[in-house]
C-alpha positions in Angstrom: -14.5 -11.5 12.6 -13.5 -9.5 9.8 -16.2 -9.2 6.8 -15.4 -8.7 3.5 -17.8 -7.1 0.0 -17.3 -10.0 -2.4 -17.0 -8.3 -6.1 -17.4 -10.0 -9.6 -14.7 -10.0 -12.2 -15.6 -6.2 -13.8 -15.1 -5.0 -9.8 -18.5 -4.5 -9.1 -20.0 -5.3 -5.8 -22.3 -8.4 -5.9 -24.0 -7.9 -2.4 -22.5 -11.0 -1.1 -20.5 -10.5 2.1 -17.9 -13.5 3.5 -16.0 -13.8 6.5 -12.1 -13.0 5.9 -10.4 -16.4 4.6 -8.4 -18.6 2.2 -11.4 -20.8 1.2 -13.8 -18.1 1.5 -14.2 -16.9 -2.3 -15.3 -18.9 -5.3 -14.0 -18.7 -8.5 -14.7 -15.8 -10.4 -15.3 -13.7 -6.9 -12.4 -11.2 -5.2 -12.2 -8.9 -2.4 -10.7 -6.0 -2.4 -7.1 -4.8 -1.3 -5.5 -1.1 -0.5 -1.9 -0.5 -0.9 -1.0 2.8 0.0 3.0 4.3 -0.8 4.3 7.5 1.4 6.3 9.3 -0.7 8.6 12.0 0.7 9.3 15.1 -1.5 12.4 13.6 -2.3 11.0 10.2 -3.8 11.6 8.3 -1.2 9.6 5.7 0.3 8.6 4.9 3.1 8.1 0.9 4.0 7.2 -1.2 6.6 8.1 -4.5 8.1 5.3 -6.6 9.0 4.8 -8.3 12.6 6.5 -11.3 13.3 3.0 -12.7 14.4 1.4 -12.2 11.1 -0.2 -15.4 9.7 0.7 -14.1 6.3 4.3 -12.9 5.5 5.9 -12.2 8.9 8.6 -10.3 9.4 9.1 -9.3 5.4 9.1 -5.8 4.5 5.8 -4.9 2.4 3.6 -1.9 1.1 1.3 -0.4 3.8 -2.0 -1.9 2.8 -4.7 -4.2 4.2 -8.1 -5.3 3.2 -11.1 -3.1 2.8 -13.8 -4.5 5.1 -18.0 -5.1 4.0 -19.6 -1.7 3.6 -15.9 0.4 3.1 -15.0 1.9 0.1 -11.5 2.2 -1.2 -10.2 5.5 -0.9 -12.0 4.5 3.0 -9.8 1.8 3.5 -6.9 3.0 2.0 -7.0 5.9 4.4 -7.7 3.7 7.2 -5.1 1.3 7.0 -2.5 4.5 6.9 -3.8 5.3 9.6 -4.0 2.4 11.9 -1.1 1.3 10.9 1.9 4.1 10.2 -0.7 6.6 12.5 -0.3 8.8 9.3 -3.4 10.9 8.6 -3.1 12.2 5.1 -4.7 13.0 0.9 -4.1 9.9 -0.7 -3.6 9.8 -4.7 -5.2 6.7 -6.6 -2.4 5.0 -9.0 -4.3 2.3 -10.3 -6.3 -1.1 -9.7 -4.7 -4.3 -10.4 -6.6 -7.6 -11.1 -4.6 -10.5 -9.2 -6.1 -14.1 -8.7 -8.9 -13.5 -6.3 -8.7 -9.7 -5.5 -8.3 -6.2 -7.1 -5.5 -4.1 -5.4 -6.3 -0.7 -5.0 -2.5 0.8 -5.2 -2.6 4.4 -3.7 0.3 7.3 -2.7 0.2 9.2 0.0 2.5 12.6 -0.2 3.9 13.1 3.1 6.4 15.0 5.4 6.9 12.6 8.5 10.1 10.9 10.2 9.8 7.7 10.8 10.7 8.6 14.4 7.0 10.5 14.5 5.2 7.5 13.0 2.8 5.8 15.7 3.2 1.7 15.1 0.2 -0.7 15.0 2.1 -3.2 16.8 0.0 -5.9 16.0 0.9 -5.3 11.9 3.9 -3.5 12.1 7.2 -4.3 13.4 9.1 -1.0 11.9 9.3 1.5 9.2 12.3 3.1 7.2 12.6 5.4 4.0 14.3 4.0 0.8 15.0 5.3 -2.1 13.6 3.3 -5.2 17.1 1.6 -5.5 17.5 0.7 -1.7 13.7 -1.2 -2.7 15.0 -2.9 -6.0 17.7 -4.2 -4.2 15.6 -5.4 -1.3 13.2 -6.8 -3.7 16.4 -8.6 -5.5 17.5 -10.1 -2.4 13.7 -11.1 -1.1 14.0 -8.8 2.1 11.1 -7.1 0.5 7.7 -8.7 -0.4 8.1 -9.1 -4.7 4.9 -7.7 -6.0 6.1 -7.8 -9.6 7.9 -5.5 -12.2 4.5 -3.9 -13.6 3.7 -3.3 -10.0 7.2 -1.8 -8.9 7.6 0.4 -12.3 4.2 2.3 -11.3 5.7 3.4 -7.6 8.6 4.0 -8.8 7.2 5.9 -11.7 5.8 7.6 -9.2 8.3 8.3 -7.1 10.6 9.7 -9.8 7.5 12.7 -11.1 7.4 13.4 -7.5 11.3 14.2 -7.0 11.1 16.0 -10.6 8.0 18.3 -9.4 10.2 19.2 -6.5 13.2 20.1 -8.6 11.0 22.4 -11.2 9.6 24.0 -8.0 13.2 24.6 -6.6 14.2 25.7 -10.3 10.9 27.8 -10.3 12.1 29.4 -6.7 15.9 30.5 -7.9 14.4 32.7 -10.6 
């Protein structure tokens, strides 16, 4: 049974712990979530498809992410979750908390150089992986092949994204002088 930190509404820990579930948390009380984006060099993304035997969403492409269990920090689960789940072992970079109804969502990216060929599947959570670019996701998004976490949501990782590709290109500039 998976335990979860309950926090208050400021996203501090109360030091009450619940088992994972819908009817679990009051009002007022949230849990807390990881999202965590690979980015390639390039901008691109890297996504997932979740399991076909996941309770919640099967079979829709989503971020990489999961909830942090009782005791685990964020940056801890964040890491964690990359891990288990794409087998990718890497610095993470926070982006930013978001408040949702009953749980703050840690969104993180991860800069990394991996096919998706290398990547080592949890099964049990992931059914594949591809890269996109930030168009190929607004389109998936647009056509609901891709979980909709909202435009405030999508502008920071694609914000993201985009610094990342220009970095690159000022490097490459920086290297032809």
């Amino acid at each position: 049974m998976e335990l979860w930190d309950v926090y208050d509404g400021n996203g501090k820990p109360t030091g009450k712990i619940v088992p994972r579930g819908v009817r679990t948390l009051k009002m007022g009380e949230y849990h807390l979530v990881v999202h965590i984006w690979p980015v390639s060099k390039d901008g691109a993304l890297l996504i997932q498809r979740r399991s076909r035997k996941k309770q919640m969403m099967p079979g829709i492409w989503a971020a990489t992410g999961g909830s942090a269990v009782a005791g685990e920090d964020s940056q801890t689960a964040a890491k964690r979750e990359l891990l288990e789940e794409l087998g990718i072992d890497s610095d993470l970079e926070f982006i930013k908390r978001i408040k949702k109804r009953n749980s703050f969502v840690d969104v993180y990216a991860a800069r990394v150089r991996v096919t998706v060929d290398s990547l080592k599947l949890q099964r049990s959570e992931v059914s594949g992986a591809k890269w996109v670019s930030a168009q190929t996701l607004k389109n998936m998004v647009e056509r609901g092949e891709f979980h909709n976490y909202g435009a405030n949501y999508f502008k920071l990782i694609f914000d993201f994204a985009k610094a990342v590709k220009a970095q690159r290109r000022v490097a490459a500039q920086g290297e032809n002088i």
